[in-house]
N, C-alpha and C positions, 0 to 999 in steps of 0.2 A: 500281306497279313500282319509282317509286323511292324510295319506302317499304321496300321488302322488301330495297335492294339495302342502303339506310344500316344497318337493322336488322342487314342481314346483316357489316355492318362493324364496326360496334359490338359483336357477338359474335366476332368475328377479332380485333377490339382487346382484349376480355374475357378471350379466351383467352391471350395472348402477352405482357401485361402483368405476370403475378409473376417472368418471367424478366427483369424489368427493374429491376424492384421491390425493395430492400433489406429483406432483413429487419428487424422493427421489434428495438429496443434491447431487451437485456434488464433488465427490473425489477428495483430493488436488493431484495434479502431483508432482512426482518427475522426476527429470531427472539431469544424470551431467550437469556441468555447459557449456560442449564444444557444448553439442547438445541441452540445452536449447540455446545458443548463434545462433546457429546455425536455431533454431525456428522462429526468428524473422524477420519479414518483412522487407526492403529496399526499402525506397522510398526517395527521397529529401525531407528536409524540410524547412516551412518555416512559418518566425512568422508576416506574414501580419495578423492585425487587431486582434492584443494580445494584451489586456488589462486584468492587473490582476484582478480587480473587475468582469470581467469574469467568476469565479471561488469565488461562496461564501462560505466563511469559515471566523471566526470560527460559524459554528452554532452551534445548542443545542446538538449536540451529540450524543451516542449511547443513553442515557436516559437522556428523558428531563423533566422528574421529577426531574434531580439531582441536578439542582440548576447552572451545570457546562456545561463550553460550551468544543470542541471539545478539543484544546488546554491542558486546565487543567484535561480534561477525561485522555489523552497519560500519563500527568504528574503524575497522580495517577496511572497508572497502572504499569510504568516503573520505579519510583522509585524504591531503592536501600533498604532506608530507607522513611516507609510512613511517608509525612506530615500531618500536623490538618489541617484537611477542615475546616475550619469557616464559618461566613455567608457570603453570596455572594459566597460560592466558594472560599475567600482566603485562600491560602497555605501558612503557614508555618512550617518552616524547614522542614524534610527531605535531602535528599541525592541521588543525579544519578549521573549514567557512563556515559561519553560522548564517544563512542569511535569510533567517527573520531578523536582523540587527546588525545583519553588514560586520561583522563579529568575529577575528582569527582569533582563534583559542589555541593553546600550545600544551593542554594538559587536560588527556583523555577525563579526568575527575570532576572535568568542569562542564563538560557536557553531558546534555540528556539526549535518549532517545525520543523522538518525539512521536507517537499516532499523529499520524497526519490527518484522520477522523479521531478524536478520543473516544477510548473506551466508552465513558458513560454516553457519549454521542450517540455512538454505532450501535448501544442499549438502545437508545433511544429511538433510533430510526429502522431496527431490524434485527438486531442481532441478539436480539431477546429471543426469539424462536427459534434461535440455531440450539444445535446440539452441541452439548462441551467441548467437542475437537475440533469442532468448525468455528470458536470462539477462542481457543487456542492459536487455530491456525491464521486466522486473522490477526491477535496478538503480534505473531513471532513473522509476520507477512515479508519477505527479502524477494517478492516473487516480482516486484515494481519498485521502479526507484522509487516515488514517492511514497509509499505506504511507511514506511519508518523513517524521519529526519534528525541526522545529527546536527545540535543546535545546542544554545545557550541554556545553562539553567535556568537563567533569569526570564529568558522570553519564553521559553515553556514554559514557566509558575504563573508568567501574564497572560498567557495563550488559557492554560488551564484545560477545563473540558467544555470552552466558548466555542460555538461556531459563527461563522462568516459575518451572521446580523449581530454578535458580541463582539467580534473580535479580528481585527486582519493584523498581519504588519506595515512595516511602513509603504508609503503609495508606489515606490521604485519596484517593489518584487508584487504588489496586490493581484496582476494579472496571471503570475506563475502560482502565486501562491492558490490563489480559487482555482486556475485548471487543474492544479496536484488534488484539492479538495475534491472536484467535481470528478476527476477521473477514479480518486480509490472509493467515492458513493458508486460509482457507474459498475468499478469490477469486482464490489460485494454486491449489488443487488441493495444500497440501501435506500431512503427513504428522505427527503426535507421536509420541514415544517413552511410554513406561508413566511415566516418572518425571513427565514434563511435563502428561502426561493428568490425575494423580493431585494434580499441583498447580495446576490449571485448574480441576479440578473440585471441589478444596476452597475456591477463591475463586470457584468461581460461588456455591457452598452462601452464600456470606456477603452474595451481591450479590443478593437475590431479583426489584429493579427495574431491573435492566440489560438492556439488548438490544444487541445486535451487528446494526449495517448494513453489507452488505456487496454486492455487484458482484464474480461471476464474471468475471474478466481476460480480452480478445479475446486 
């Protein structure tokens, strides 16, 4: 009898247990870089009623106990050489790669953060029908390495909000650089244009050992 009644528990416990149960993570994708290119939607784009304050960043970050906003989170994790956090979050010294420009920088002031899809971009290709905290959380995105790049001033203001058919870096990183592009399109759900397609997919043709890792966005 009370055999039958534990069994009969243990099967009440069986049953009511994935309503408790978080679904497990999803697997990061690999794929080469011709047939992640190849993944990605075509549609026209366009940037009626982009404004950047659209997109709030920098906010408090992955932890907002830490005193630092999104910005100096990337800058602390990407250094080369860690700086001293002081109060408020100031940095100094330290040491990062920039490398859209092959670029060591020794003073957190000189670098940007960079969208690796820019803002008016990610308008452009989708992110115009998000809701304002799913345009935030793209923003403030530390969920991928590639989605935020610590980099030069000067080659973010050349980069701008150009994609792929405006604008690469130099031909040494152009392989890495389109699969960071093509991986943070892939884990928003966003969108190319024909021009951008046709210059993605002539730098995948050059890159035949690349792969693109990427994570679909909660």
């Amino acid at each position: 009898m009370v055999k039958a009644v534990l069994r009969g528990l243990a099967a009440t416990a069986l049953a009511v247990l994935p309503a408790f149960v978080s679904a497990p993570a999803r697997a990061a994708e690999i794929l080469p870089l011709s047939e992640a290119v190849a993944g990605l939607p075509v549609v026209a784009e366009s940037r009626d009623g982009y404004d950047r304050n659209k997109f709030r960043h920098w906010n408090t970050g992955d932890d907002p106990t830490d005193g630092c906003n999104t910005r100096a989170e990337v800058l602390i994790h990407e250094a080369v050489t860690p700086p001293t956090v002081g109060a408020s979050c100031r940095l100094t010294g330290g040491s990062w790669w920039s490398y859209y420009d092959a670029t060591i920088v020794t003073s957190a002031s000189g670098l940007d953060i960079d969208h690796m899809v820019p803002l008016a971009e990610a308008w452009d290709s989708g992110a115009s029908a998000w809701a304002p905290r799913r345009r935030e959380a793209y923003a403030n995105d530390q969920g991928s390495e590639a989605s935020l790049v610590a980099v030069t001033a000067r080659s973010n203001r050349s980069k701008a909000d150009q994609d792929p058919a405006e604008w690469l870096p130099p031909a040494a990183v152009h392989c890495r650089y389109v699969a960071e592009w093509v991986g943070t399109k892939l884990r928003w759900g966003l969108a190319v244009d024909d021009a951008e397609l046709a210059a993605l997919e002539g730098t995948a043709a050059g890159c035949p050992g690349q792969t693109v890792t990427y994570e679909v966005a909660p």
